[in-house]
C-alpha positions in Angstrom: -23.6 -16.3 5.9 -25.3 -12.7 4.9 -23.2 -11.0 7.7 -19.5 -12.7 6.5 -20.7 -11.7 2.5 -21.3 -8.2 3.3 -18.4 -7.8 5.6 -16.2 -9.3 2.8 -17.8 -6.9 0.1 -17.4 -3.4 2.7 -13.6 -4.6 2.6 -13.3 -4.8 -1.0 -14.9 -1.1 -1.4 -12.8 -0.1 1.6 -10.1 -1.4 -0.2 -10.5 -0.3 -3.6 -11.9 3.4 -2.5 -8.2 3.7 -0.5 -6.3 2.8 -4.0 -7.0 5.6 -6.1 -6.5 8.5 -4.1 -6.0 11.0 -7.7 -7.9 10.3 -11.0 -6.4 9.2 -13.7 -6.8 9.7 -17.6 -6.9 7.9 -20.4 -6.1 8.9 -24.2 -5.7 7.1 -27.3 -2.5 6.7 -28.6 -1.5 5.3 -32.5 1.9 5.2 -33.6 4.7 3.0 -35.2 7.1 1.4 -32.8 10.6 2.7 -32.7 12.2 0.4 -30.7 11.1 -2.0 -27.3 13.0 -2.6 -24.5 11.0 -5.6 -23.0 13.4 -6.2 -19.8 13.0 -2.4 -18.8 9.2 -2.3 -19.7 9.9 0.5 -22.6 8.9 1.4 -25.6 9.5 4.2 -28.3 7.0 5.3 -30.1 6.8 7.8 -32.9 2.7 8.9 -32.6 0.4 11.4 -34.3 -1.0 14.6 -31.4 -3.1 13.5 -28.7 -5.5 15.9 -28.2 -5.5 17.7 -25.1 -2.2 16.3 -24.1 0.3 16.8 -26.4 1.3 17.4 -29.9 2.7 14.6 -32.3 6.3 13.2 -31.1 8.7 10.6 -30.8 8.9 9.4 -27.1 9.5 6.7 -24.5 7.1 4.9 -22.3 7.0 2.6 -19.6 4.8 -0.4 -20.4 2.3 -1.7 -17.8 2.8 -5.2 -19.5 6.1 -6.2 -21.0 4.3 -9.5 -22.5 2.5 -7.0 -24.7 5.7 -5.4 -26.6 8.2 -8.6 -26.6 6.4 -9.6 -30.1 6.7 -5.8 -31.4 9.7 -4.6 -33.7 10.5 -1.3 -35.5 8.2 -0.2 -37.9 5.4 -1.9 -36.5 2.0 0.2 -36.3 0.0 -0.1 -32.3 -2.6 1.5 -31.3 -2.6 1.9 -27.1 -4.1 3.4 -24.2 -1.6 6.1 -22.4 -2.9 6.1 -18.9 -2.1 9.4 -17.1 -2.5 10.4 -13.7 -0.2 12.5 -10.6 2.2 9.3 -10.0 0.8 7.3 -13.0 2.2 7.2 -16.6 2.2 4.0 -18.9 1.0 2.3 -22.0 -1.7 -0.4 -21.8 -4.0 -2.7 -24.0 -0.8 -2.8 -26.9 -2.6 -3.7 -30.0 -0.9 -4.7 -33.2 -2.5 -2.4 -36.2 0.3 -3.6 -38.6 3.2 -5.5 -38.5 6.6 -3.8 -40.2 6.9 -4.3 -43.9 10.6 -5.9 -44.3 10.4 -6.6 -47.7 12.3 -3.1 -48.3 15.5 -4.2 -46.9 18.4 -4.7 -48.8 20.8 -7.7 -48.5 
């Protein structure tokens, strides 16, 4: 029983080790949503700088979850983590700071 447990675990770590060949990064991202694009996995998002990546902008990402953005609309405020690496580059762990105030629009 010992033997099969720790042959099953040196798998795993053989496994996992094999996955991530290049470190990835992780930054903190707040903005207001722009627009989604659920189907594609995309979202626009108008966000303050993130330091030591970029200054503030308006841009599209790809979504690691579309369940997370089918809920969001324009005007809503997220905050996210943009996870960065060689052939990695997507939004994860959505959260909804504030949902879009549509009292303001006229009928």
């Amino acid at each position: 029983m010992r033997r099969s447990l720790s042959i099953i675990f040196l798998t795993c770590v053989a496994a996992a080790s094999g996955c991530e060949s290049t470190p990835v990064k992780h930054y903190a991202l707040q903005g207001e949503v722009i627009s989604t694009d659920a189907p594609k996995k995309l979202i626009t998002v108008k966000h303050g700088e993130i330091p030591g990546l970029m200054p503030a902008m308006t841009m599209t990402y790809a979504v690691k979850d579309a369940k997370q953005i089918e809920k969001l609309q324009a005007g809503d405020e997220i905050s996210a983590d943009l996870v960065v690496g060689q052939n990695v580059g997507h939004l994860e762990k959505i959260a909804l700071v504030s949902k879009a105030d549509n009292s303001r629009k006229t009928r």
